[in-house]
Each structure stands twice: as C-alpha cells, then as structure tokens.
N, C-alpha and C positions, 0 to 999 in steps of 0.2 A: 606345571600342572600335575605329572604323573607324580612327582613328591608331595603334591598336597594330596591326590586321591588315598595313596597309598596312609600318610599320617591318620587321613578319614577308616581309612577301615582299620587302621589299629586302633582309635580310639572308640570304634563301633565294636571289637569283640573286646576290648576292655570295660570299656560302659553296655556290653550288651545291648544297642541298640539296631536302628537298622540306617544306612549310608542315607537313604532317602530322607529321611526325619531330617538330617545333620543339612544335606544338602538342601532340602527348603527352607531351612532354617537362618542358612550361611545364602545371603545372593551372590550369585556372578559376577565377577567383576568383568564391565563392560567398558 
C-alpha cells in the first residue's frame, strides 16, 4: 500500500493534480 501511495503522488506532480481526485476515482480494494 505504501508503494502504491507513494506511485500516486508521483503521478499527481506529474499530471499536476491532487492525490484526492486519483483516490476517488481509484476504489479501495476491500
């Protein structure tokens, strides 16, 4: 989980956006 967070915020100051957007956008896997 800490390697996906961490991928997320590289592809958030790459695309410029915010971890939030990505994460509602990607569900939890439960």
């Amino acid at each position: 989980m800490v390697v996906k967070t961490i991928i997320l915020n590289r592809l958030c100051q790459i695309l410029n956006c915010r971890i939030k957007d990505i994460m509602e956008y990607v569900p939890d896997d439960k």
